[in-house]
N, C-alpha and C positions, 0 to 999 in steps of 0.2 A: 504494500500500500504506500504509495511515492510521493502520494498528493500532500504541497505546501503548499500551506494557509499564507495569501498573500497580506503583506501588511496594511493596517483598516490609515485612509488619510482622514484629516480631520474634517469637516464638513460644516457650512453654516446653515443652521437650520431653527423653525420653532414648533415646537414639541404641539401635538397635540392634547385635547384635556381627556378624549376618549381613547380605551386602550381594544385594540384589533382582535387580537385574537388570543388565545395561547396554546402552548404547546405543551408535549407530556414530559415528566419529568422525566431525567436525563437516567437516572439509576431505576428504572421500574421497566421488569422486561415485560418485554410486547406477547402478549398473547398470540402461540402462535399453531393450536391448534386448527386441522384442517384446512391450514390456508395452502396457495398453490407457491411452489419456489420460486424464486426468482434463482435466474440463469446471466450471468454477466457476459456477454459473447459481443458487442457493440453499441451499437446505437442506429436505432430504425434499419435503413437495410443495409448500413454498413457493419464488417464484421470483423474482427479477432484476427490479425493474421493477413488481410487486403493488400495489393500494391495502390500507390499512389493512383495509379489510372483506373483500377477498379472503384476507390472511394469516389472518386470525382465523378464517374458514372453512376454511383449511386448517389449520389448527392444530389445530382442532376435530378434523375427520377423520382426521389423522395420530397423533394422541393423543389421543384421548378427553376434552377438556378443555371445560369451558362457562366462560362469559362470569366467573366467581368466581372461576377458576384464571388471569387476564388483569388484569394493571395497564398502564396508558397514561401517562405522562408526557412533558413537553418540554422541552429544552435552551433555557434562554430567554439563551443567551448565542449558541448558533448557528440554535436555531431546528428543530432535527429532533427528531422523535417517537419516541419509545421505546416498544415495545410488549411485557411482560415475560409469558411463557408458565412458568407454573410446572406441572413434569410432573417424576411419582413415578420412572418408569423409562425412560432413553434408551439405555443401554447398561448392558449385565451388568455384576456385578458396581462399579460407579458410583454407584449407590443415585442418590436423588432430583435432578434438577437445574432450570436452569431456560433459557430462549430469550431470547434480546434481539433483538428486528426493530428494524431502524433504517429510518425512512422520511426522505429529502430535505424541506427547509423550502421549498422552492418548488413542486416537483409531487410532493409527499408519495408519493413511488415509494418500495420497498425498496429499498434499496442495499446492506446489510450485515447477516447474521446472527450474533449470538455466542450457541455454546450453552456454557453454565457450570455445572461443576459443582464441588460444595462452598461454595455462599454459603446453598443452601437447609434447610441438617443440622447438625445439633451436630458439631463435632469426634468422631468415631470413635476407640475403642479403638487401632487404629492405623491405618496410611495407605495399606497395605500394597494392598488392593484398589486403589485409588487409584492410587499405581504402576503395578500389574499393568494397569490398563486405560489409561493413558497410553501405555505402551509398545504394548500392541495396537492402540491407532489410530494411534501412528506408524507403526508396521509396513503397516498398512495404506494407508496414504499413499502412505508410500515404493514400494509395489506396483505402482505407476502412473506413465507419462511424463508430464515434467515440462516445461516451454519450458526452454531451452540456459542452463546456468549460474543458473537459477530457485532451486533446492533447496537449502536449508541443514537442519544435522542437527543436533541436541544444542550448540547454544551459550549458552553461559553469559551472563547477561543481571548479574546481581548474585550474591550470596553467596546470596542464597533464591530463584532464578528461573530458569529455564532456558527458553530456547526449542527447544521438541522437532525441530520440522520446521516449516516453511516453503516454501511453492512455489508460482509463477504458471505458467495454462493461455497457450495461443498465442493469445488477448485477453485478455490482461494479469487475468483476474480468481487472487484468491488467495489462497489458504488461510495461515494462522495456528495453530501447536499450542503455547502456553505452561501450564506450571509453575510455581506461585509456593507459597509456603511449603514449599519440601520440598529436604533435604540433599542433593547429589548430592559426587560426589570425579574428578575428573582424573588418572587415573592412568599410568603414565610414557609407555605405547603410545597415548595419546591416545583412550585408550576415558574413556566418562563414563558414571558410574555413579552411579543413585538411592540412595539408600539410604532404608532404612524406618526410621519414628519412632513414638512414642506420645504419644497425643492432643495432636496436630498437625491445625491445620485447612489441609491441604491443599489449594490451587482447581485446576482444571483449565479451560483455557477454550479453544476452536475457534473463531476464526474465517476466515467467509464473506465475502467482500469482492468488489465488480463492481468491473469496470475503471474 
């Protein structure tokens, strides 16, 4: 599990007096009779293992995107290829985001997908949808059996970062759900609660990780 927690910048912002939503405490495991597993293998119909030209094919087809909506760069300190998919709508309410494929420096395979939202949009009015849609793909996560002791929920990472959820499949691949610029509060029952801001650039980032 590779994924760094980027660091939270400071943001000006004024706090709301209503609190969004909240999340389950971080040490309370998830109930996970008869639910269906989850399988970490990509992301939509890109897979575990892809060349550069296969992801770009699917990407295409998965979203509608041509070769103009697509930047490539390389990490020339370790050497992997970055392939950056910018697409208008991945989830409701989320507004524009964009895909990070990460290919290996030596058999330029996929290994890791992060889909991010809010690097690609101005700061919005407020954050609020933002929130609302974090909390629905935790939920949705959390939906799903997890490998034994895998699952972490709502942990605080810094004062502006929170890690939503967290979980590896029975091969170790695994999923990553962070929140970075956005107020959350601990409150005495160990529920943790977002709170909503104005014009706050909120990020959201998922990711996709093989074993």
């Amino acid at each position: 599990m590779s994924y760094r927690f980027a660091s939270a910048l400071l943001c000006a912002s004024v706090t709301l007096s209503i609190v969004a939503v909240s999340l389950m405490r971080s040490d309370v495991a998830i109930a996970q009779v008869s639910q269906p597993k989850y399988e970490v293998t990509g992301f939509r119909e890109a897979r575990f293992g892809m060349t550069e030209q296969q992801v770009r094919l699917s990407a295409k087809n998965s979203f509608g995107v041509g070769d103009g909506e697509m930047t490539l760069s390389t990490d020339t300190s370790g050497g992997n290829t970055k392939l950056v998919v910018h697409v208008r709508t991945l989830e409701p309410g989320l507004g524009e985001g964009r895909i990070e494929y990460l290919f290996g420096y030596k058999q330029h395979k996929l290994f890791q997908v992060n889909v991010v939202w809010g690097l690609d949009t101005n700061a919005p009015l407020n954050n609020i949808g933002m929130i609302a849609g974090a909390v629905r793909l935790q939920r949705y996560f959390s939906g799903f059996a997890w490998a034994t002791r895998s699952v972490r929920t709502a942990v605080p990472i810094d004062d502006r970062a929170i890690l939503l959820f967290s979980g590896a499949d029975a091969n170790n691949g695994a999923v990553f759900q962070v929140a970075e610029q956005i107020r959350y509060e601990l409150v005495p029952n160990g529920i943790v609660r977002l709170v909503p801001e104005l014009a706050c650039a909120t990020r959201l980032t998922i990711s996709y990780e093989s074993s």
